[in-house]
N, C-alpha and C positions, 0 to 999 in steps of 0.2 A: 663347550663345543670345540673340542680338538681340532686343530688345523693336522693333515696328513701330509707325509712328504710326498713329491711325484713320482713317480714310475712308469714305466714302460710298459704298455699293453703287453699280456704275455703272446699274443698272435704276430704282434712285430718282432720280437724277438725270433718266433720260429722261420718267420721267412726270413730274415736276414740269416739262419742258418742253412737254411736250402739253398739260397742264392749261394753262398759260401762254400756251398759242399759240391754244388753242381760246375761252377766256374774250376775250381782245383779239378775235379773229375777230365773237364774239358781238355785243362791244361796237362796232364799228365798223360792223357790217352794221343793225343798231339804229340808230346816230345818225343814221345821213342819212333815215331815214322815222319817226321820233318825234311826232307828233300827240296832238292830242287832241280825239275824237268828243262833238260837242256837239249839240244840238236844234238845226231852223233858226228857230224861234225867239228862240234866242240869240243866232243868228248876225246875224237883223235887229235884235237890239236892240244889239250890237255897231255894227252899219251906220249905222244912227241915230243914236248918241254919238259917231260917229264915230273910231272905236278902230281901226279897219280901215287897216292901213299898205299892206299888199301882198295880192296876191290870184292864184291859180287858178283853172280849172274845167277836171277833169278829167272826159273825156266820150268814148265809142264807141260802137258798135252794140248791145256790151253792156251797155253804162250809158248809156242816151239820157239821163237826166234830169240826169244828171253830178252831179258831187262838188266842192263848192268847198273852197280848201284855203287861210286868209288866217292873216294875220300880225297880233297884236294885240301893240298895248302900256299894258300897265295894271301901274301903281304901278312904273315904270322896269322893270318884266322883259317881257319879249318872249315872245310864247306863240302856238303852232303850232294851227288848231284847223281840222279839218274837218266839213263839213256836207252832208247831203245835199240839192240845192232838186226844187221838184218840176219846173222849164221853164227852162232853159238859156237862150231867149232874153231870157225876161222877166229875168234874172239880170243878163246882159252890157248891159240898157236902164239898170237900177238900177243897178247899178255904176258906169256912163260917166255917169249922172246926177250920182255924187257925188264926179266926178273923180277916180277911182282907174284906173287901169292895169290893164289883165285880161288874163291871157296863159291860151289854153285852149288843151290837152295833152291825151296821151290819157293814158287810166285806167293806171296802173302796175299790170302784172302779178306776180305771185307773184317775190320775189327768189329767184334761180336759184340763189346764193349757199349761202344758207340750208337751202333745200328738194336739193339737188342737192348742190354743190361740196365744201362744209362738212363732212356727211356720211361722203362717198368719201372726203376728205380723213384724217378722225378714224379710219374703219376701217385706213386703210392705214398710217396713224403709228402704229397699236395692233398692226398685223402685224409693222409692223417692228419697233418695241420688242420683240414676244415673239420675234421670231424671233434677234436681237441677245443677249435675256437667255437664250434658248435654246440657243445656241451656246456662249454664256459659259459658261453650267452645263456644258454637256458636252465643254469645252477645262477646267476644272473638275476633274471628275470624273475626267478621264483622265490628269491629269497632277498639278491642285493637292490634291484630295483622297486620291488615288492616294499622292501624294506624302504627306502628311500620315500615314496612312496606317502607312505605311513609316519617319516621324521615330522616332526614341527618343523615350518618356516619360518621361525620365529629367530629374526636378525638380534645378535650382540654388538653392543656398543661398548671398543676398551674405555674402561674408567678414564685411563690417562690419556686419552682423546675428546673423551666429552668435557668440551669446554662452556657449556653453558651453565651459569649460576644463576641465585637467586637475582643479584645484580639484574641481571638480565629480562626480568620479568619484571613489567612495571602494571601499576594497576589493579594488583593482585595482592596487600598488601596482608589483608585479613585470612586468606588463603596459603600465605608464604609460612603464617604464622603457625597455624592449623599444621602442616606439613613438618615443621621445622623438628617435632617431637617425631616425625619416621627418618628423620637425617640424623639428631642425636640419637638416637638405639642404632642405626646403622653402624656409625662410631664407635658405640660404646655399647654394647646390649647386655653387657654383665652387671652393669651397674642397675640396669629394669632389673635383667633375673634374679639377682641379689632382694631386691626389694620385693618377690612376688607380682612382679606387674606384665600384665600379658600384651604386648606393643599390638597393636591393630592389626591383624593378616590382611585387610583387603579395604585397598581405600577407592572409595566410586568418585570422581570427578565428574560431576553434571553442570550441563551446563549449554547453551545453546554454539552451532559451528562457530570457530575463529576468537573465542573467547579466550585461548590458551589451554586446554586443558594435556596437549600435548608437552607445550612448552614446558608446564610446569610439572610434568612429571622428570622429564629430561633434567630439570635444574635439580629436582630431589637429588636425583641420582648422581648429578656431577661433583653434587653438595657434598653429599653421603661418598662419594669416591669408591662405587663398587660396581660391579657389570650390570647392565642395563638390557633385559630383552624385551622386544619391540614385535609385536604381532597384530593385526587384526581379528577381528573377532568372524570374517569371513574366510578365513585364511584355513579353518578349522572344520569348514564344512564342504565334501565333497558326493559324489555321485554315489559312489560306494559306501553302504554302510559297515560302520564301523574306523572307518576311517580317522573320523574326527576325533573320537576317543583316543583312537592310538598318540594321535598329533597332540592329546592333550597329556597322555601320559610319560610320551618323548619331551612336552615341553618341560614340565615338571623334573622329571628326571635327569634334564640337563641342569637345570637351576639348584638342584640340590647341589650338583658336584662344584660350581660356583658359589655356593652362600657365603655369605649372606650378601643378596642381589636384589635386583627389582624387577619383575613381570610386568607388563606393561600392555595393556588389551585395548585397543584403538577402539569404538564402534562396537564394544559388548552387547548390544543389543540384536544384533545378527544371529547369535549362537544362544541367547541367553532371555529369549521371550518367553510369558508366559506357557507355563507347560499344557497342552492340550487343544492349544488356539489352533484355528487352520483344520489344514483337510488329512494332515500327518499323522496324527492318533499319538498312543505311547510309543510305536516305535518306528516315529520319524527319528532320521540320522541327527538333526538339530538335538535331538532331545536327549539323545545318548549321549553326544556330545556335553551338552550343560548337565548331565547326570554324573559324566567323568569332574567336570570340573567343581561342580559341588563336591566331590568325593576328593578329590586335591587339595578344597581348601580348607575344609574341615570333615576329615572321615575317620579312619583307624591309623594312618599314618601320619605321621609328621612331618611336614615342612618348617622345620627351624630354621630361623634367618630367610625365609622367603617372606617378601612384600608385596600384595599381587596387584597393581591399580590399573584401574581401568575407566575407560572415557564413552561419557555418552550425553545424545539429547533429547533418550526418547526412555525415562525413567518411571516413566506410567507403564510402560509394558514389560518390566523386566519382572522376572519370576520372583516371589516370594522368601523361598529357599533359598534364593543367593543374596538374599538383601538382610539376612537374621542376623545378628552378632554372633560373630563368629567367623562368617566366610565377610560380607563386604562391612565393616564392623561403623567403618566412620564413612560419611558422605559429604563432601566437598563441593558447595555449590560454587560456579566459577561463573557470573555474571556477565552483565555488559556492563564497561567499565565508566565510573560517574565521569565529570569534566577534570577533574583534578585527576585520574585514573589517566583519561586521554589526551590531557596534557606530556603526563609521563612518558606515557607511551611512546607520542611521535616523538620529544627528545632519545630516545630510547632510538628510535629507528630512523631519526637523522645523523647517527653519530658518523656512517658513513657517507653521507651525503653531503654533497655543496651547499649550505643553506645561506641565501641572504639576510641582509639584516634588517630588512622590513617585514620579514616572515612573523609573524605574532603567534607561536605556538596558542597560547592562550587564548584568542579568536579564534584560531582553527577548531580549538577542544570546544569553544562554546558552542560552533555554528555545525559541529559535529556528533548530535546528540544520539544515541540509539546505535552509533557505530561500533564495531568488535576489533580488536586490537590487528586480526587478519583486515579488518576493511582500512584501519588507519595506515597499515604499513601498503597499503596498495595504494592510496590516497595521495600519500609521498612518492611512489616506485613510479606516479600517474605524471607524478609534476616534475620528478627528475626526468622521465623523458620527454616529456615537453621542452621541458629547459635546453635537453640536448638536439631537440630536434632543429629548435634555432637558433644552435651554435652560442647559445648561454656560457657563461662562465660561471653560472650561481644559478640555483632554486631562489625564483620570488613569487612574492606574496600572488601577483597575477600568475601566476605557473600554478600556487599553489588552489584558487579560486576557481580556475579551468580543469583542475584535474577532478576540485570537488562536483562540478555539476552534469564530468562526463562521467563516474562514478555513481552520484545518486540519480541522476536525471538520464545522460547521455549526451554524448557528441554533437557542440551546437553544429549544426551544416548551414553554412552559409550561404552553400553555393544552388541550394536548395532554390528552383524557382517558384515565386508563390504568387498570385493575381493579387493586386490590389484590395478588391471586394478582400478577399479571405486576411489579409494583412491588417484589414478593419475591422473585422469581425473580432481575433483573437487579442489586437490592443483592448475593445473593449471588456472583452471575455475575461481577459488575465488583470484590467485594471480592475474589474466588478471583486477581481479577488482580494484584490492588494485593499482596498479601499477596507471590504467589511475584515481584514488582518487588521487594520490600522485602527478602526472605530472600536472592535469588539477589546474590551480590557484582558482578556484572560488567554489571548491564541498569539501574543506578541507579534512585535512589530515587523514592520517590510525589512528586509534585508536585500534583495533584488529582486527588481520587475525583469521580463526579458519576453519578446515574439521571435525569437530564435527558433527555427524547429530544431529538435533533437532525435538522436539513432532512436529515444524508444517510441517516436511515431507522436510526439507530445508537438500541438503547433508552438506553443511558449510555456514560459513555468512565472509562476511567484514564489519565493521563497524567502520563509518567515527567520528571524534572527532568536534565535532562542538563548537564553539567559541562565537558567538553571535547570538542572535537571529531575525532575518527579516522577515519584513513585507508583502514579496513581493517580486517574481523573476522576475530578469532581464533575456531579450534573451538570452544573452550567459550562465548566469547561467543554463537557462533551459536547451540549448544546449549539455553543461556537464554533464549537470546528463542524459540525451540518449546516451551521450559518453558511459558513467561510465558503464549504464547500459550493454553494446554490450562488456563490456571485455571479460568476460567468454566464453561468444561464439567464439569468435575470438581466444581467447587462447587455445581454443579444438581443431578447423582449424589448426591451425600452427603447433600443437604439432602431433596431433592425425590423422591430414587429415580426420579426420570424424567430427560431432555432434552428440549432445544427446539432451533428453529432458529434462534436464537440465535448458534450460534457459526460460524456457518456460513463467517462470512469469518477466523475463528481457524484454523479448520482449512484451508481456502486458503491465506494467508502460510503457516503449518506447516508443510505440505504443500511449498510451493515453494522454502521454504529448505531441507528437506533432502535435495530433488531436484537443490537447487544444486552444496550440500557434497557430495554423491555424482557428477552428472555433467561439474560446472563445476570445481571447486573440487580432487577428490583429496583429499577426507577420509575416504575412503572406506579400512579396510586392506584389506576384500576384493574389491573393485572397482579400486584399486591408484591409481599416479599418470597417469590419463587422462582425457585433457578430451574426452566425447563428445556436449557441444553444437557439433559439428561439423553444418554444414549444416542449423542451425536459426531462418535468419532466413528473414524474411516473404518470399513468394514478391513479385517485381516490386519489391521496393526493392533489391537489389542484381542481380547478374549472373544467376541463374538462374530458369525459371520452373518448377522444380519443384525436388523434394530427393530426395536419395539417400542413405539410413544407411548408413554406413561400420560397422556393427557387426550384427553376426545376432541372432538370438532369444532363445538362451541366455545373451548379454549386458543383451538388455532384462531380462530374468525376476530376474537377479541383481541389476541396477540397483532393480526396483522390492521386492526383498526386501530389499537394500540401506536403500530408504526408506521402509521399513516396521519394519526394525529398530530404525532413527533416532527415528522415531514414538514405536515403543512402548518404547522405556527411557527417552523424555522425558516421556511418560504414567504412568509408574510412579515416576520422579523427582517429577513435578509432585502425585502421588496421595500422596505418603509426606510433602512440606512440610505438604500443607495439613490432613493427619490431626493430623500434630503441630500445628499451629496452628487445630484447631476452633475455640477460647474465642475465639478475638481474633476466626475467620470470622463466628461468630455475636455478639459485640459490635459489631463494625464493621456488619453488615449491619442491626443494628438503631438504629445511630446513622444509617445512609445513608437511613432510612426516616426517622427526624425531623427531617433537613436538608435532604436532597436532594442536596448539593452537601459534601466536605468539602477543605476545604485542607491544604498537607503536616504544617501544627502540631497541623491535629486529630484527622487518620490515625495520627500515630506516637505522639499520645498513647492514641488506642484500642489501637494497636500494642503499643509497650513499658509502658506503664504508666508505673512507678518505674522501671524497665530506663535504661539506656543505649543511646539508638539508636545503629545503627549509621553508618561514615561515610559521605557522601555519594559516588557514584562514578558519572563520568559515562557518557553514551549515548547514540546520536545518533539513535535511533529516537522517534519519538513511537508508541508502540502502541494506541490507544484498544480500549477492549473492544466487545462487543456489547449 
């Protein structure tokens, strides 16, 4: 993409020559009658001193009295002066008396020039300009902005500007590696073509948002040290059809003239869904569009030295044809990063930061399970301005704990006023949670109690400390967390004889996990080994625009008796901890009332007493209560 130098509209140029043509015009039709109208009293006292060099009288039928028009010279300048007399002859007597020269003319009429020429002249340079800048625009319009139009928007990044590298991406380490073979051909690509080897044309990075998959096409590129173009995949599709095609064929044909470079396609799943879905038919504009770009990346032509990658999180609905060897050859799955991933990371994105030296990266990765390297770098961006807001001179560990709960939870409000009664309620609701966290072996331990309400409308949270991170729940782990989830409620029962609405999103997750384990999952033994979330995605993001259950009635009835089972002997599990553990519900809730906030040292001393807590076991859920 060539940069152009600048220029001057060709319309500014023509008025600057009209102004230029008409100001001279002015000034020349002025100089030759320049005078200066005087009394003729002056003029005879001129006459008299004899000042008078050269002389007229300008005289007709219309002016019998005539106009004399002479030439003085005073103090070496020369000066033009006319005068009216009241008798022409008596004029031309006194004149010849004082030996001057009298040459009489007739009276100059109105310059033609000026009143006339001048005029017609200005309107019709002013026609012609507009009609010149008129033409312009609409040779313009029909071709230059037409054209324009139709360019790809697809931004270049100089090599020797992009400064982000592999370095730079942490977390990613398995993917750095995968990559590292479209950075050596970038380098070196005679040494593949030598050997017969055809280097990948199109790499897909999937992956769900903030994982990096941007990042790490960027560090390809910085690696590789060649031009980098950057577009979205909605950037491609406009009102007009045909459009996108065009923009796809601009993009490509810019990239040839740069090779060997890297394409880079944000969100391909815009442009690039299955062919037919929807209400578009064959000749929706989308479709032409991914019709061009499958013809780009493998068609009759060739793109040598192009790399085309592209970023997405919705790889179930992308068209068939662009995912064949050939066009998107290798697939790059880009994760959520383990604890040693998210450990890296935040060193990675504290390097500009203040950081204290009670800050435990390694605590932060653990108690930050299921986060994306965009949520960790916000995490920190949360605690450095904390930090600054109370005139800090360092990020610490309490900056860094505040930022995590206004991030996964929300902004505790302090200033929040809450009755008493409800203040009681939600110690007991948030303790009924911590408790069955603390008993159940497999949903790990308390990490913080709190009745703090929060921005997202939560009266307090519990939040568990998690240990390692897994791939994958087990029955009974999923079991515990519908345990975990029914504390609160059960501890408003015991304490209060009543409920609130309160737990209202307890029983939602509840709810959904063991609708999962019965229709997803085959945990079910009376329901059997069948997955019947068949045909349960959103209508208009994949192939069809409606659903059809593959199962009759008497299948639903037993699915939902199914998770109603599940419900209720996690109800009667969750009901039978917390009876045996009344003393600690009613200690704890009454320490939550004169803290507000408790940490894991001072949960498990309410908890065990003298006891021996139990060991720590990790979790990758954070559950906050209501």
């Amino acid at each position: 993409m060539n940069s152009q130098k600048r220029r001057f509209p060709p319309f500014l140029i023509y008025l600057i020559f009209i102004a230029v043509l008409i100001i001279g015009a002015i000034v020349i039709s002025r100089t030759g009658n320049r005078s200066e109208t005087v009394a003729y009293t002056d003029y005879i006292r001129d006459l008299t001193d004899g000042n008078i060099k050269k002389v007229e009288i300008h005289q007709n039928n219309e002016v019998p009295t005539g106009i004399v028009y002479y030439t003085t010279s005073e103090a070496e300048r020369a000066s033009v002066k006319s005068a009216p007399v009241p008798d022409v002859t008596e004029e031309l007597r006194r004149l010849q008396e004082a030996g001057l020269t009298v040459a009489v003319l007739d009276v100059p009429g109105e310059d033609i020039f000026l009143t006339t020429i001048l005029p017609i002249l200005i309107i019709g340079l002013l026609m012609f300009v507009m009609l010149i800048f008129l033409n312009g625009r609409a040779g313009q319009s029909g071709a230059g902005v037409a054209g324009n139009f139709t360019k790809s928007r697809a931004q270049i990044s100089d090599p020797k500007k992009n400064q982000i590298r592999f370095k730079d991406v942490a977390g990613l380490e398995e993917e750095k590696e995968e990559l590292e073979e479209v950075v050596d051909f970038l380098r070196d690509p005679k040494k593949y073509l030598n050997m017969g080897a055809r280097i990948p044309k199109g790499i897909l990075l999937v992956g769900p948002p903030g994982t990096g998959k941007t990042l790490l096409a960027k560090a390809v590129a910085g690696e590789a040290g060649v031009p980098f173009f950057t577009i979205s995949g909605s950037d491609f599709v406009e009102l007009f059809v045909g459009v996108g095609a065009s923009r796809v064929r601009d993009l490509f044909g810019t990239a040839k003239q740069n090779a060997p470079c890297i394409v880079f396609i944000d969100e391909i799943d815009a442009v690039a869904r299955i062919r037919g879905s929807g209400l578009g038919g064959g000749h929706d504009e989308r479709e032409q569009t991914l019709n061009q770009i499958l013809v780009e990346m493998d068609g009759f032509t060739v793109n040598q030295g192009i790399i085309v990658m592209a970023a997405t999180n919705r790889a179930d609905i992308l068209d068939p044809a662009i995912l064949r060897p050939g066009r998107f050859d290798r697939k790059v799955a880009v994760g959520k990063p383990d604890i040693k991933g998210r450990e890296e990371i935040l060193k990675v994105h504290a390097r500009r930061k203040k950081i204290g030296e009670d800050v435990d990266f390694k605590k932060v990765a653990k108690t930050t399970a299921g986060f994306t390297g965009a949520d960790l770098e916000n995490l920190l961006n949360e605690a450095a301005i904390g930090a600054a807001k109370r005139n800090a001179d360092y990020i610490t560990e309490h900056d860094v704990e505040l930022a995590f709960v206004k991030v996964g939870i929300g902004q505790e409000k302090h200033s929040k006023v809450i009755s008493e009664k409800e203040k009681r309620i939600t110690a007991y609701h948030e303790m009924g949670h911590a408790i069955l966290f603390e008993e159940l072996p497999e949903v790990g331990s308390v990490h913080t109690v709190s009745i703090i309400p929060t921005g997202l409308g939560a009266a307090g949270y519990t939040m568990p400390l998690p240990e390692n991170d897994e791939m994958f729940y087990t029955k009974s782990r999923m079991l515990e967390e519908i345990t975990v989830s029914m504390g609160g409620r059960i501890a408003e029962e015991m304490v209060f004889h009543d409920v609130t609405t309160g737990a209202s999103q307890d029983i939602k997750q509840a709810t959904e996990m063991a609708r999962q384990m019965v229709m997803k999952y085959g945990m079910s033994e009376k329901i059997g080994f069948i997955n019947y979330e068949q045909g349960q995605e959103e209508v208009f993001m994949g192939r069809d625009l409606g659903h059809m259950k593959t199962y009759g009635t008497e299948i639903v009835n037993e699915i939902e008796a199914e998770v109603k089972r599940i419900i209720d002997e996690c109800y009667k599990r969750a009901t039978e901890i917390l009876k045996a553990k009344e003393e600690v519900l009613h200690r704890g809730a009454a320490l939550l009332l004169e803290k507000e906030k408790l940490n894991q040292d001072e949960f498990r001393a309410v908890y065990y007493g003298s006891k021996e807590p139990k060991e720590d076991n990790g979790t990758e859920d954070i559950a906050p209560g209501e």
